[in-house]
C-alpha positions in Angstrom: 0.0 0.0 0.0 1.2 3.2 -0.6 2.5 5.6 2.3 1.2 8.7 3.3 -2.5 10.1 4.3 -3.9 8.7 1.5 -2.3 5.1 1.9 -3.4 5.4 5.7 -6.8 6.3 4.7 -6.8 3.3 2.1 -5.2 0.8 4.8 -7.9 2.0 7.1 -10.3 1.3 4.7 -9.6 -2.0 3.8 -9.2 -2.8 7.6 -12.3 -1.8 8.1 -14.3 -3.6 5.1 -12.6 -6.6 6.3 -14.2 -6.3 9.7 -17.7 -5.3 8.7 -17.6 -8.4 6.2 -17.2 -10.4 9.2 -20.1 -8.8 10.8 -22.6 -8.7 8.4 -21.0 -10.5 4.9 -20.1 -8.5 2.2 -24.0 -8.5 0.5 -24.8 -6.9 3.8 -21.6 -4.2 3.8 -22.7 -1.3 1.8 -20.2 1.4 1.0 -22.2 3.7 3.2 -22.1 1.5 6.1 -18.0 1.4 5.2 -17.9 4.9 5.1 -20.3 6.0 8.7 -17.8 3.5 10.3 -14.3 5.0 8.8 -16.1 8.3 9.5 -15.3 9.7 6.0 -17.9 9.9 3.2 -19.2 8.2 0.5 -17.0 10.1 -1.9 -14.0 9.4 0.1 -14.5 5.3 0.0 -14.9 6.3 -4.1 -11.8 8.3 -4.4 -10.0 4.4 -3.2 -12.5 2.3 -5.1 -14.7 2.4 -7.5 -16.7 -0.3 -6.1 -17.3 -2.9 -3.4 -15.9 -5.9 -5.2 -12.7 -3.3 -6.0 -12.5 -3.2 -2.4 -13.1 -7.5 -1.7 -10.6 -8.0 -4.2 -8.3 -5.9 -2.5 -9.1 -6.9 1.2 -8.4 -10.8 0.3 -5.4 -9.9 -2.4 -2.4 -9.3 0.5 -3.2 -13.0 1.6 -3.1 -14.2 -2.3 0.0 -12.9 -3.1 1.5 -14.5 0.0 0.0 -17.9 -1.0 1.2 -17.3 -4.7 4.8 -16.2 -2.7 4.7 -19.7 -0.7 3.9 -21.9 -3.3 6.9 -20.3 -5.8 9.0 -20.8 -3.4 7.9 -24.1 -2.5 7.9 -25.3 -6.0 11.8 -24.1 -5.7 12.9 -26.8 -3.9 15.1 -29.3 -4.9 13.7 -32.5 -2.7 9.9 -32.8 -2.8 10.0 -33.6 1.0 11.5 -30.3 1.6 8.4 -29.1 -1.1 5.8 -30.8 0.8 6.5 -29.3 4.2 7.6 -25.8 3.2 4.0 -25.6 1.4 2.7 -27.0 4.9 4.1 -24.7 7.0 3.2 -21.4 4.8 -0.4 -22.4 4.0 -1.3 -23.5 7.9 0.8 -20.5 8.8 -1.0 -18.0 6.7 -4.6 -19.5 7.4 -3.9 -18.8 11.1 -3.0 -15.4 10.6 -6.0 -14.7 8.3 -8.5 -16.2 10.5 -11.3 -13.6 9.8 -10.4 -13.8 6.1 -10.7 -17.6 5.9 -13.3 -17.9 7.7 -15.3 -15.4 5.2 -13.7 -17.8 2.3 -15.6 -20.5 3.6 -19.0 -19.1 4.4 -18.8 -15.8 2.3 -19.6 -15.5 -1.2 -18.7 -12.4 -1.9 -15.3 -13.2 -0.3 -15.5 -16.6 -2.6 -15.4 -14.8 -6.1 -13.0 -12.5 -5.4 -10.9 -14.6 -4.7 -11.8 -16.7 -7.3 -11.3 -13.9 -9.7 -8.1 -12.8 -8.1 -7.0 -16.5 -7.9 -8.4 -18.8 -10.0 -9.4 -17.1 -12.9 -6.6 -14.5 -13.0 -3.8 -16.2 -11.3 -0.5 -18.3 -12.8 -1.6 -21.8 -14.1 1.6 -22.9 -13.0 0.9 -21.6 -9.3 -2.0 -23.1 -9.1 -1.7 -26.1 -10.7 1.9 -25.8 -8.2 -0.1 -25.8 -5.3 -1.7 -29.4 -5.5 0.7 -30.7 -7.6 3.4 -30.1 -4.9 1.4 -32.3 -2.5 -0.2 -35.0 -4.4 3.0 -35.4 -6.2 4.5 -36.3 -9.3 2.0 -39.0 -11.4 -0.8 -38.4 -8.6 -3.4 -40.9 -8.8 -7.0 -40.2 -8.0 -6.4 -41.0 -3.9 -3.6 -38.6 -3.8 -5.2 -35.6 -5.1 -7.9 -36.1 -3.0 -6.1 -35.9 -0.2 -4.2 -32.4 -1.2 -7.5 -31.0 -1.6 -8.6 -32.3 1.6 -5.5 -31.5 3.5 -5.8 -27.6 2.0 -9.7 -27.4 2.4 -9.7 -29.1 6.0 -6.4 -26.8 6.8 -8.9 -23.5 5.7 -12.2 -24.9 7.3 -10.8 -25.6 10.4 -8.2 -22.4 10.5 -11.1 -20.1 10.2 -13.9 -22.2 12.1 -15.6 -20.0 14.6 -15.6 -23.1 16.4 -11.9 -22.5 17.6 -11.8 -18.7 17.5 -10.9 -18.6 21.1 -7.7 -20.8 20.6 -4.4 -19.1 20.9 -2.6 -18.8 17.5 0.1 -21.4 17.9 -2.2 -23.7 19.5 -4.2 -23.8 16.8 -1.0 -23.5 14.2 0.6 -26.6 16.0 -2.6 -28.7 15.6 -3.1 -27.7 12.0 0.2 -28.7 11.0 0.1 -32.6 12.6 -2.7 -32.7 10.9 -1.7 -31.9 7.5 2.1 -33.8 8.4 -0.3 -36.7 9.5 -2.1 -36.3 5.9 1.0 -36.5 4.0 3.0 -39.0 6.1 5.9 -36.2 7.3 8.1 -36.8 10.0 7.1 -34.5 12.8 9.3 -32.2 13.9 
């Protein structure tokens, strides 16, 4: 973001989109209720964004571009052990640090296209084809894509389950991990 008033203003902003979409989706965010909140006006949520799914796209794309930055680096790696577990570690780390975020991902619409826009539509096919590749692994059958897609989605689900909002980050990071290590048959460490 950039710095100065205006990149404090669009921080702000995005800070507090992210919090209202938590409180009432982001169908029930309007840019008025964004603006009364920030205690600017209307005009000064338009002068940042043009529109509300400007500002989705924006609020989820800081955790994308991490995601993209794990699995690059990831797909680095010379050993696919050392693959595996670097993936590991970033995704259950990010997912425990975006809570709120993830959480919205999995019960959020709005929060669903964007970042299926951001993502999926206009990401790298290599980094996403990269991310389940790394952990099914080379010639993949059926049973080991499965579980990649388990192991991410149950990572996500349970990350941002209200369910365990009240456990402490590393808690929660620990557990996710053995889980996914447990998934993928990796050493614990």
């Amino acid at each position: 973001m950039t710095a100065g008033p205006a990149g404090d203003t669009r921080a702000r902003l995005l800070r507090t989109a992210l919090k209202l979409f938590t409180e009432h989706g982001v169908e029930g965010t309007s840019l008025q209720m964004i603006a009364d909140a920030l205690g600017v006006t209307k005009a000064a949520v338009y002068y940042h964004f043009k529109a509300k799914d400007e500002i989705t796209e924006a609020v989820v794309e800081p955790a994308l571009k991490e995601l993209t930055r794990i699995i690059t680096e990831a797909a680095r790696l010379r050993r696919r052990g050392a693959q595996v577990d670097y993936l590991l570690d970033g995704f259950v780390d990010l997912v425990v640090r975006h809570r709120a975020l993830v959480a919205l991902f999995s019960s959020d619409p709005g929060i669903s296209r964007a970042i299926e826009k951001s993502f999926f539509d206009g990401g790298d096919e290599d980094t996403k084809e990269n991310l389940l590749g790394i952990l099914a692994g080379p010639d993949a059958d059926l049973t080991a894509h499965i579980t990649a897609v388990v192991t991410l989605t149950g990572i996500a689900m349970a990350g941002g389950a209200p369910h365990f909002a009240g456990v402490d980050d590393e808690t929660l990071r620990a557990a996710l991990l053995d889980v996914a290590r447990r998934l993928h048959r990796r050493p614990r460490r």
